[in-house]
N, C-alpha and C positions, 0 to 999 in steps of 0.2 A: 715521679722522681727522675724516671729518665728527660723527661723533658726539661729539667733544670738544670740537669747534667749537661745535657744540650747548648742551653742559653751558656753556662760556665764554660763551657767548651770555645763557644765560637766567640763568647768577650775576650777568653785568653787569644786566641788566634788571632782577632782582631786587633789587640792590642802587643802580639808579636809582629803585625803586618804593619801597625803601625809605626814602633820601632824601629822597621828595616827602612819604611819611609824618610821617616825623619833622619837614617844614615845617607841615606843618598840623597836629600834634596833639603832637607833643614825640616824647618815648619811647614813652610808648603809641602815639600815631599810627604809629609806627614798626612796633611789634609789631604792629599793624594788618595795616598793609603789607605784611607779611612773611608774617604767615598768611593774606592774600590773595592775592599773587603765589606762593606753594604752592601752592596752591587751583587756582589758575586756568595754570601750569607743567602740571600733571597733566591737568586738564580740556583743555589745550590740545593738549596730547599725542596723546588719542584723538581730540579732536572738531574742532580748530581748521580742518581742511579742510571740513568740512560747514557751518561758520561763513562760511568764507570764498565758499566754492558757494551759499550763501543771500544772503550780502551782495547778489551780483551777477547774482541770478534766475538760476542757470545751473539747465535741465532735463537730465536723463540723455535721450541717447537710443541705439538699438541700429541693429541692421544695415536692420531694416523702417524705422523711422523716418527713417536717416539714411543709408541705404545706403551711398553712393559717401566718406562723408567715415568713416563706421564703417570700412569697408574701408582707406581709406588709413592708417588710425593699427592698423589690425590688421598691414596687412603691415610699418610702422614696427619694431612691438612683434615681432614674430619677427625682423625682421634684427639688429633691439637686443639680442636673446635676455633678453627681460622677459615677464612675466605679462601679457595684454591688460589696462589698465588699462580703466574705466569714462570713459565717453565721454557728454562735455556740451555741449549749445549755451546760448552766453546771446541772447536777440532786444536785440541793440542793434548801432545803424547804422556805429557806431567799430569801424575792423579791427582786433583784438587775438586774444592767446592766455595762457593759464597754465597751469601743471602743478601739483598740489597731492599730500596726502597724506604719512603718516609713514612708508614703505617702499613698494619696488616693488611688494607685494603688495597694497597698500592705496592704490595711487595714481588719480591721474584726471585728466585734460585736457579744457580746456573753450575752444573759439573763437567768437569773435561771429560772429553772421548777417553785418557787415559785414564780416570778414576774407575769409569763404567767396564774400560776392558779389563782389570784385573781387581775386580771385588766381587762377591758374592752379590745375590739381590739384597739377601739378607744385612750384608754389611750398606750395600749403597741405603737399605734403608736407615740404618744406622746413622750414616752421615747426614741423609737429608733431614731428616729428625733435629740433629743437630743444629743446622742451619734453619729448618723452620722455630728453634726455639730461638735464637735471636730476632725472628722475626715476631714472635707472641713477646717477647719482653723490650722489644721495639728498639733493640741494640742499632736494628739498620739503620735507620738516622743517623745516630751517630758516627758510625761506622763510614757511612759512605759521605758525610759534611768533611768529616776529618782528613778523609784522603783526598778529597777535593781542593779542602785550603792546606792542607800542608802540601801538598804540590805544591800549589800557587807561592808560600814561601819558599819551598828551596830554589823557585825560579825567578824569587824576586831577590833571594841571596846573592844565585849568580849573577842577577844582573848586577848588583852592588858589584861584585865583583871585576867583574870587565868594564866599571866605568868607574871607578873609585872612588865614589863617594863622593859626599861634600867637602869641599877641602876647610871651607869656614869654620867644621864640625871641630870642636875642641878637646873632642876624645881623638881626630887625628887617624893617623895609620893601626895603631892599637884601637881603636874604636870601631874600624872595619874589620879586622883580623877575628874579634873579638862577637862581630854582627855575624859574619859568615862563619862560624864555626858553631855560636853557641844557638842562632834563631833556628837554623834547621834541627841541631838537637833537641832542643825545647819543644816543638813541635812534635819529632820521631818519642818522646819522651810521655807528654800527653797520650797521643794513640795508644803507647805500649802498655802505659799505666791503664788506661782503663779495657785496652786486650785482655791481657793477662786474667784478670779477676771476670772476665765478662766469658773467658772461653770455658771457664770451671764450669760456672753457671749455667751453660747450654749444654755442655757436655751433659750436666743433673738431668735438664730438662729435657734431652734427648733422649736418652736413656726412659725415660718417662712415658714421652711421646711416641717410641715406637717396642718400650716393653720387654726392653733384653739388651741389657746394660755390655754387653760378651760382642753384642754386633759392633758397637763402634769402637772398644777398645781393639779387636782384630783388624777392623778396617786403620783405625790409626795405626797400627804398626804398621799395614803393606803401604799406607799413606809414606810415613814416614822412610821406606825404602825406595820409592818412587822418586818422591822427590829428591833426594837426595842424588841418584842416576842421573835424572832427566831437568835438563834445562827448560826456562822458561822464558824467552824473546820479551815476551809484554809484560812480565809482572817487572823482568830487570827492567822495560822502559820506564816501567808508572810503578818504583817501589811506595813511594804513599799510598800506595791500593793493598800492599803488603798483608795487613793486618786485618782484611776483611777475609781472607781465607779459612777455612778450618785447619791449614797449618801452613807458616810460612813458605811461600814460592818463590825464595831469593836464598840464595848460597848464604850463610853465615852462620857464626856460631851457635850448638844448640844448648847452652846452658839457660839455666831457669835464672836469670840473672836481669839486672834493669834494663840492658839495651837487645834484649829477646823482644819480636813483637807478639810471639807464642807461649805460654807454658811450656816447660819441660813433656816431652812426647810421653818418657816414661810414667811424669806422676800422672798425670791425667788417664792412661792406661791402669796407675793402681787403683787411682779412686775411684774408676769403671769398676774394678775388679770387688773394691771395697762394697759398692753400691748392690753386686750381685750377690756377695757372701751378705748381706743384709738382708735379702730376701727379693729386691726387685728383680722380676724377670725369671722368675725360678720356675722353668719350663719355659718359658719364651710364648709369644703370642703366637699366632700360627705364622709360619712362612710366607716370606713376601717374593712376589717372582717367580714360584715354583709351579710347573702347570701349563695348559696351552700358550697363556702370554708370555711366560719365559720361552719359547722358542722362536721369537725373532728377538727377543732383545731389547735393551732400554732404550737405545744408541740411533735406530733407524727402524723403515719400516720391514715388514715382514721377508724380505724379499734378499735383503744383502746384511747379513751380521755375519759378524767381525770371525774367522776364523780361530781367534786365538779363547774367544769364547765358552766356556762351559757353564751353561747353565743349565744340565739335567743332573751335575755334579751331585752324589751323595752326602760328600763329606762339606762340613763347611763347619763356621762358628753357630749353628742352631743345633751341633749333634753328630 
C-alpha cells in the first residue's frame, strides 16, 4: 500500500512540476519538466536520504562514539524485528529526530545533541521507537521523495517567478500569480496530508516498539517546549524537510488544522495517554540507559558528556 501511495505521490508531483513548466516556457517548458522530475523521481529514489542527512550536518556514529544512544536504537531495532539501521547525530541545540531511507534495509535515524541533552533515556527511547516505526511501515520513502521534490518546486516556482513566465501563456500575469502561490501549496498540502495521519500511526507503533506508551508522550511535551525556545538554521533553510521530523522544526502555527505539517502536540500526547489507560505498557519494560552505559551518555564517547546531563536521575517518566 505504501508503495502505491509512493507512485500517487510522485505522479502528483510530477504533474505539479509539470505545470510550473509549461508556466514558464509553454510545451517545451513542459517537456522540460518532465524529463526533469524523471531525472530527479529516480535520483531521489536511491539518494534522497543522504541528501536529506547532508542538509542537516547529520554525522553517523557507532557504538564507540555514541555508546548509550547506539545501544538504545539497537535494542529498539530487535524488538521491531528490523535491520539495525545506521545511526546519526546532528550538533544543533533544537530537541528533534527523523528517520529516513528507502526500505528497512537502507534506513537511518538521526537526533540532535539538543533532544539527547534534555530527555531521559527512557523518553529518547521513546522517540526513537517512533521513528523506527516509520521505518517498519516504510513511511521513509515517502517522506524523504516528498521533501526532495517539493523543494525542487518551490525552486522552480521561484524561478517562474524572477523570469516571468511565458508571456504567450494565455492565463497571462493571473496564470503566474496563481502558479506561484497555489504549486507550492499543493505541494506543502500533499506532505501535510499524508503527515498528519502517518505521525498517529507511529506514535501507536512506537509506543509498541518500545513498551511504555508515558515515554514518548513525556518526551513530546519537553519536545514541544524545545522547540518552540530554540531555533533551527537548516530545517528554516530546507523547510520541505519540515515534515519528516517527529515534530515540526519551523516557527508556525500549532493548531491541528490543514496547513500544520504535524498533529496537534496535545492530541497525540492524549492518545499516548489513551493507549496506556488501555493497558499497553502497564509497568513499562525494563529501563533503557540506566546502569554503566548511561554514564557516558548517548551523545559521545565515555570520556566528555555533556554537563547539563542527568542520567543516574531517579525520577523520570518510568516511575
Amino acid at each position: 500500500m505504501n508503495y502505491i501511495r509512493t507512485a500517487m505521490l510522485l505522479a502528483a508531483m510530477t504533474a505539479l512540476f509539470m505545470g510550473i513548466g509549461f508556466m514558464i516556457g509553454g510545451q517545451a517548458g513542459m517537456m522540460i519538466a518532465l524529463a526533469i522530475a524523471a531525472t530527479m523521481n529516480l535520483f531521489s529514489y536511491w539518494n534522497a536520504d543522504k541528501m536529506v542527512l547532508r542538509m542537516h550536518h547529520a554525522k553517523e556514529v557507532d557504538e564507540r562514539s555514541a555508546p548509550e544512544f547506539y545501544r538504545i536504537v539497537q535494542r529498539l531495532s530487535q524488538n521491531a524485528e528490523l535491520p539495525m539501521p545506521k545511526v546519526y547525530l546532528i550538533n544543533n541545540p533544537q530537541p528533534n529526530a527523523f528517520a529516513t531511507g528507502r526500505n528497512p534495509q537502507n534506513a537511518a535515524v538521526a537526533a540532535t545533541t539538543g533532544l539527547l541533552d534534555i530527555l531521559s533515556p527512557e523518553e529518547i527511547a521513546g522517540v526513537m521507537a517512533h521513528e523506527l516505526a516509520h521505518v517498519k511501515n516504510h513511511d521513509t520513502l515517502i517522506m524523504t521523495i516528498t521533501a526532495t521534490i517539493a523543494g525542487a518546486i518551490s525552486m522552480l516556482a521561484n524561478f517562474a517567478f524572477f523570469f516571468g513566465g511565458n508571456r504567450n501563456n494565455p492565463l497571462g500575469i493571473v496564470g503566474m500569480l496563481l502558479m506561484m502561490i497555489v504549486a507550492p501549496m499543493a505541494a506543502m498540502v500533499v506532505q501535510m496530508a499524508i503527515s498528519r495521519t502517518r505521525e498517529y500511526a507511529a506514535d501507536r507503533m512506537g509506543a509498541q516498539i518500545c513498551g511504555e506508551p508515558i515515554w514518548l508522550a513525556t518526551a513530546l511535551d519537553k519536545i514541544a517546549g524545545g522547540v518552540a525556545r530554540v531555533h533551527n538554521p537548516d530545517a528554516e533553510a530546507n523547510p520541505a524537510t519540515a515534515h519528516m521530523f517527529i515534530m515540526n522544526p519551523l516557527s508556525g502555527e500549532r493548531m491541528d488544522s490543514l496547513f500544520s505539517t504535524h498533529p496537534n502536540t496535545q492530541n497525540r500526547i492524549d492518545e499516548l495517554h489513551k493507549l496506556s489507560d488501555a493497558g499497553l505498557g502497564s509497568g513499562g519494560r525494563s529501563s533503557f540507559g540506566r546502569g554503566a552505559a548511561s554514564q557516558s551518555g548517548p551523545w559521545s564517547g565515555a570520556s566528555n558528556p555533556p554537563q547539563s546531563r542527568e542520567p543516574q536521575r531517579t525520577k523520570g517518566p518510568w516511575g
